[in-house]
C-alpha positions as CSV (number, residue, x, y, z in Angstrom):
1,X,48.7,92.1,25.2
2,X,51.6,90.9,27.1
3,X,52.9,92.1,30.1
4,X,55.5,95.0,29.9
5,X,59.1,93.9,31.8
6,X,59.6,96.7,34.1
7,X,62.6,98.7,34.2
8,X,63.2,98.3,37.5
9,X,61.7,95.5,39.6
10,X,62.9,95.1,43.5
11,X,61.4,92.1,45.7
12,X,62.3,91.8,49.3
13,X,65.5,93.2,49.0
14,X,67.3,93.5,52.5
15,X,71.1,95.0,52.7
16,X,73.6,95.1,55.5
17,X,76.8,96.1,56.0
18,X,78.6,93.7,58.4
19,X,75.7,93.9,61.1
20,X,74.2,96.9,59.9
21,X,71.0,97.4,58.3
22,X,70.5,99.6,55.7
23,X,67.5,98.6,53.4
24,X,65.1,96.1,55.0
25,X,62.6,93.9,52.8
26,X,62.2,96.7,49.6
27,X,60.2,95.6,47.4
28,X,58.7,98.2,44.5
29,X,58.4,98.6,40.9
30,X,59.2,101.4,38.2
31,X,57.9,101.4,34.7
32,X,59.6,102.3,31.7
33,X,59.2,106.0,30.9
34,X,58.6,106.4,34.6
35,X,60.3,109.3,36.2
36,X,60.4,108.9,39.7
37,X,63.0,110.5,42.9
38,X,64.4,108.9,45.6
39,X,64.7,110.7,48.7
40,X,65.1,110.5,52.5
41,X,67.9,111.2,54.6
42,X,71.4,111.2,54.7
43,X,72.5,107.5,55.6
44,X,68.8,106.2,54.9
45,X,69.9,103.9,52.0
46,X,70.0,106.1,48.9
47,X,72.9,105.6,47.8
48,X,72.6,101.8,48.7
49,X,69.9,101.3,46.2
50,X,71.5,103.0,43.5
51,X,74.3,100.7,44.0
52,X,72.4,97.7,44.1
53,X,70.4,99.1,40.9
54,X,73.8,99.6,39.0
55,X,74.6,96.1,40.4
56,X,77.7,97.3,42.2
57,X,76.3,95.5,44.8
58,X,74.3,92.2,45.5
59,X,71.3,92.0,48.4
60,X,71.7,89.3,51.3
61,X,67.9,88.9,50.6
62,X,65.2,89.0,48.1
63,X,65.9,90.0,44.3
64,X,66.6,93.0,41.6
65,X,65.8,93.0,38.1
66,X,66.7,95.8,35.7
67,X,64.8,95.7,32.6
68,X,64.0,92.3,33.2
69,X,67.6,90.8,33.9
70,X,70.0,91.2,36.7
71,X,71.8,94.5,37.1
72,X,75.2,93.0,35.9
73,X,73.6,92.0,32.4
74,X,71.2,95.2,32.0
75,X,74.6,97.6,33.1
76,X,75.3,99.2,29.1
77,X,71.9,100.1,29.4
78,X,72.1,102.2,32.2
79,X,73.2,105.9,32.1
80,X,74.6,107.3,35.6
81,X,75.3,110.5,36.5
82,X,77.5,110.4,40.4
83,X,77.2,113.8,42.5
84,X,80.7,114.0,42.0
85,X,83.1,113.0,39.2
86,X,86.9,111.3,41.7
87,X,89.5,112.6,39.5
88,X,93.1,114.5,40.0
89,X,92.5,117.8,39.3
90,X,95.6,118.0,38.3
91,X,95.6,115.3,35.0
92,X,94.8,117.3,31.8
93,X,91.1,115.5,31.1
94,X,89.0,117.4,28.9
95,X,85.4,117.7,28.6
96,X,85.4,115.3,25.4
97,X,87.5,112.8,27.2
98,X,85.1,112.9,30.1
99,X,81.9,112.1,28.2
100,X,83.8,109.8,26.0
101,X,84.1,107.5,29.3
102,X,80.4,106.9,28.8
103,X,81.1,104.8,25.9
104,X,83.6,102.8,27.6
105,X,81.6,100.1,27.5
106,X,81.2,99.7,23.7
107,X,84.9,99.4,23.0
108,X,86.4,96.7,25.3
109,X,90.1,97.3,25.0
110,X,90.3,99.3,21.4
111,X,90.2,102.9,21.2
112,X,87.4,105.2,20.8
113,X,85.8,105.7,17.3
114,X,84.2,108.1,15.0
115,X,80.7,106.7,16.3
116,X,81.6,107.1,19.5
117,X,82.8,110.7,19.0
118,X,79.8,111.8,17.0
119,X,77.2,110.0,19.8
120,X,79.2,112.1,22.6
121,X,79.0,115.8,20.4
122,X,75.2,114.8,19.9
123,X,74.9,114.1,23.8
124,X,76.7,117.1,24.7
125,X,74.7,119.1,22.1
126,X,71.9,118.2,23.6
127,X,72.3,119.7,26.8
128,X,73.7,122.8,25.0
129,X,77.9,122.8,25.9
130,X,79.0,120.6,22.1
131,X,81.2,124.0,22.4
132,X,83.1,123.6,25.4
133,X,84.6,119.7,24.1
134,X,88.1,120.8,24.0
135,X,88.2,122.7,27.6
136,X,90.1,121.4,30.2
137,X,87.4,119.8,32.7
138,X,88.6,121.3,35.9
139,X,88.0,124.8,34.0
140,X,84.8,124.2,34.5
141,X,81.9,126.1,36.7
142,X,80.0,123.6,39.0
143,X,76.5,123.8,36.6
144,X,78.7,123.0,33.3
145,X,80.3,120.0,35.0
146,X,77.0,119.0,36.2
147,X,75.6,118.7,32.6
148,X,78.9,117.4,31.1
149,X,78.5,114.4,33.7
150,X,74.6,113.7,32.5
151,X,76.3,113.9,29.0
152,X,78.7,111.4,30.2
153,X,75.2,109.4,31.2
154,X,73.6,109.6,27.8
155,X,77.1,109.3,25.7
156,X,76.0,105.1,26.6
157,X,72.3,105.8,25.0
158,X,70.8,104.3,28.2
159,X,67.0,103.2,28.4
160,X,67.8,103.8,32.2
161,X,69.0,107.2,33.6
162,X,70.1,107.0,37.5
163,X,71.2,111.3,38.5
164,X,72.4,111.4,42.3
165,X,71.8,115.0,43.1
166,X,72.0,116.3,39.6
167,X,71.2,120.2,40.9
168,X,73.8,120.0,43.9
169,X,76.0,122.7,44.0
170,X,74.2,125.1,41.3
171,X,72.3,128.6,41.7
172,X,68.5,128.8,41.2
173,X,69.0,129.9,37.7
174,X,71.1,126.7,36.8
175,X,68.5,124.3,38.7
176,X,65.6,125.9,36.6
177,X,67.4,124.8,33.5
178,X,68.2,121.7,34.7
179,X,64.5,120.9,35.3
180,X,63.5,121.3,31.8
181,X,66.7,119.2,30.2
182,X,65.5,116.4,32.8
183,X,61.7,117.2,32.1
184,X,62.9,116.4,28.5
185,X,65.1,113.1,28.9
186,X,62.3,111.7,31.0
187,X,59.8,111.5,27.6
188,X,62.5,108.9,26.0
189,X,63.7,107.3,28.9
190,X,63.4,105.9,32.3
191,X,64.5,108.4,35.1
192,X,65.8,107.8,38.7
193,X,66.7,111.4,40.2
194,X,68.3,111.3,44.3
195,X,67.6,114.7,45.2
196,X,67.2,116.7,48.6
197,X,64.6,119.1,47.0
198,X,61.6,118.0,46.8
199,X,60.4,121.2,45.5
200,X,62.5,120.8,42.8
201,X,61.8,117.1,41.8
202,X,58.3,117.2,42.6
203,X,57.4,119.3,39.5
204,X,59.0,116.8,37.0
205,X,58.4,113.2,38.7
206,X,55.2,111.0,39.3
207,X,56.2,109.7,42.1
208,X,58.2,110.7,45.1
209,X,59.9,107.3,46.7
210,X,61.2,108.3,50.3
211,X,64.0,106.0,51.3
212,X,64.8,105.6,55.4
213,X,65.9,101.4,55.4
214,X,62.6,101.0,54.0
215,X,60.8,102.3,50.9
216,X,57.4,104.0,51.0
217,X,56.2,106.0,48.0
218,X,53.9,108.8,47.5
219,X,52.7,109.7,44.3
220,X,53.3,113.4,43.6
221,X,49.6,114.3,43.5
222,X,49.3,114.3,47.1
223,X,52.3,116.8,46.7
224,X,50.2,119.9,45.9
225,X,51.1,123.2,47.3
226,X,48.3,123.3,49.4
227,X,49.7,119.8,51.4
228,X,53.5,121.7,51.4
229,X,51.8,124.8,52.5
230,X,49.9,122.9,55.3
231,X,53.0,120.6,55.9
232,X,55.6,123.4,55.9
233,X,53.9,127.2,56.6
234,X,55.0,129.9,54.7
235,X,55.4,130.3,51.0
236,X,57.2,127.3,50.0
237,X,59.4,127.0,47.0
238,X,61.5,124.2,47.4
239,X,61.6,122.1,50.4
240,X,64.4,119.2,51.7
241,X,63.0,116.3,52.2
242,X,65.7,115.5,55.2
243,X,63.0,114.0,57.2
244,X,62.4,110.2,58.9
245,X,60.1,108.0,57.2
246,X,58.6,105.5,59.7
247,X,55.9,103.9,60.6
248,X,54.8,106.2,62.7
249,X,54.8,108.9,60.3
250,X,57.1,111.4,58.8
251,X,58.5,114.3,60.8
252,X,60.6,116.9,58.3
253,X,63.5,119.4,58.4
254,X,65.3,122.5,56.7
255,X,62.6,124.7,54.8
256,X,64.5,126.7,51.7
């Protein structure tokens, strides 16, 4: 049988800015149909990567391939989902228009069609707010703009999903729906989740990769509740993962 292309595929990959390292030699692989989180601390190179995934940016050293091309080429097949959606809260967007921006990149410079609009409903459908199209976005609560933005993601019908911090900003009861929409998306495609929680992504991911200028991943079997227990004390629910990863070990931070 020949060898599947991976959906992601990093090799040596080193990143500055200016004389500042933020990744040094990353090299890992994802699988399609993998779901799998990035975390680590604030500054550690999250949000590098997912740059350098999206190809929004290029690395000094080493190489990425995105389902087996470079990021520019494999771009329309990735759905992503920012923290936060930069827009004047004053222009009259509605929840329509926003998801429709996820099929930008099927229409070059002509206008949106039919398809497009019936592929955005069925998007928005799925994650159960079809109703709240015509609504002004900025009417919004937090955990309805949360899913209109991984709407936005699918509207492009990705084989890649990248979500940076997909359950910041929403109440317990929001995250807990949340998990099983993702738990859902990640049987069709592949899933990249930046999160915080661990307790939260640890449930629906097989592995856990912790970013601090380097990469080191733990699958999420060694992430029972008996290592969290003996890790953290107490009852744990859901635990940030605001920690250093070195090569000396881990030390963690802020117990929810």
């Amino acid at each position: 049988m020949p060898l599947q292309i991976p959906a992601v595929q990093c090799e040596q990959v080193s990143f500055s800015y200016g004389e500042i390292p933020i990744l040094t030699d990353v090299s890992f692989s994802i699988q399609k149909l993998d779901a799998v989180a990035l975390v680590g601390p604030n500054g550690g190179g999250k949000s590098t990567l997912l740059k350098l995934i999206l190809g929004l940016l290029t690395p000094q050293t080493g190489t990425i391939k995105v389902l087996g091309v470079t990021p520019q080429q494999a771009r329309q097949k990735i759905g992503y989902m920012p923290q936060h959606l930069q827009y004047d809260p004053s222009f009259p967007v509605s929840v329509m228009d926003v998801v429709l921006m996820g099929r930008a990149g099927s229409i070059g410079l002509g206008r949106y069609s039919a398809e497009d609009r019936r592929i955005a409903m069925q998007a928005m459908a799925e994650l159960a707010v079809d109703g709240l199209a015509p609504r002004p976005f900025n009417s919004l609560s937090g955990g309805q703009r949360q899913r209109i933005l991984i709407a936005r993601a699918l509207a492009c019908e990705p084989e890649i999903l990248l979500l940076d911090e997909p359950t910041a900003n929403v109440d317990p009861g929001v995250e807990l729906q949340f998990f099983e929409i993702l738990k859902e998306l990640a049987n069709r495609v592949t899933v990249l989740t930046v999160s915080h929680d661990l307790g939260f992504v640890s449930q629906m991911v097989s592995r856990v990769f912790c970013v601090n200028r380097q990469v080191k991943i733990h699958p999420t079997s060694e992430l029972t509740g008996e290592i969290i227990h003996e890790m953290y004390g107490g009852d744990v629910r859901m635990v940030r993962h605001d920690h250093c990863c070195s090569e000396q070990g881990h030390s963690h931070a802020d117990i929810l």
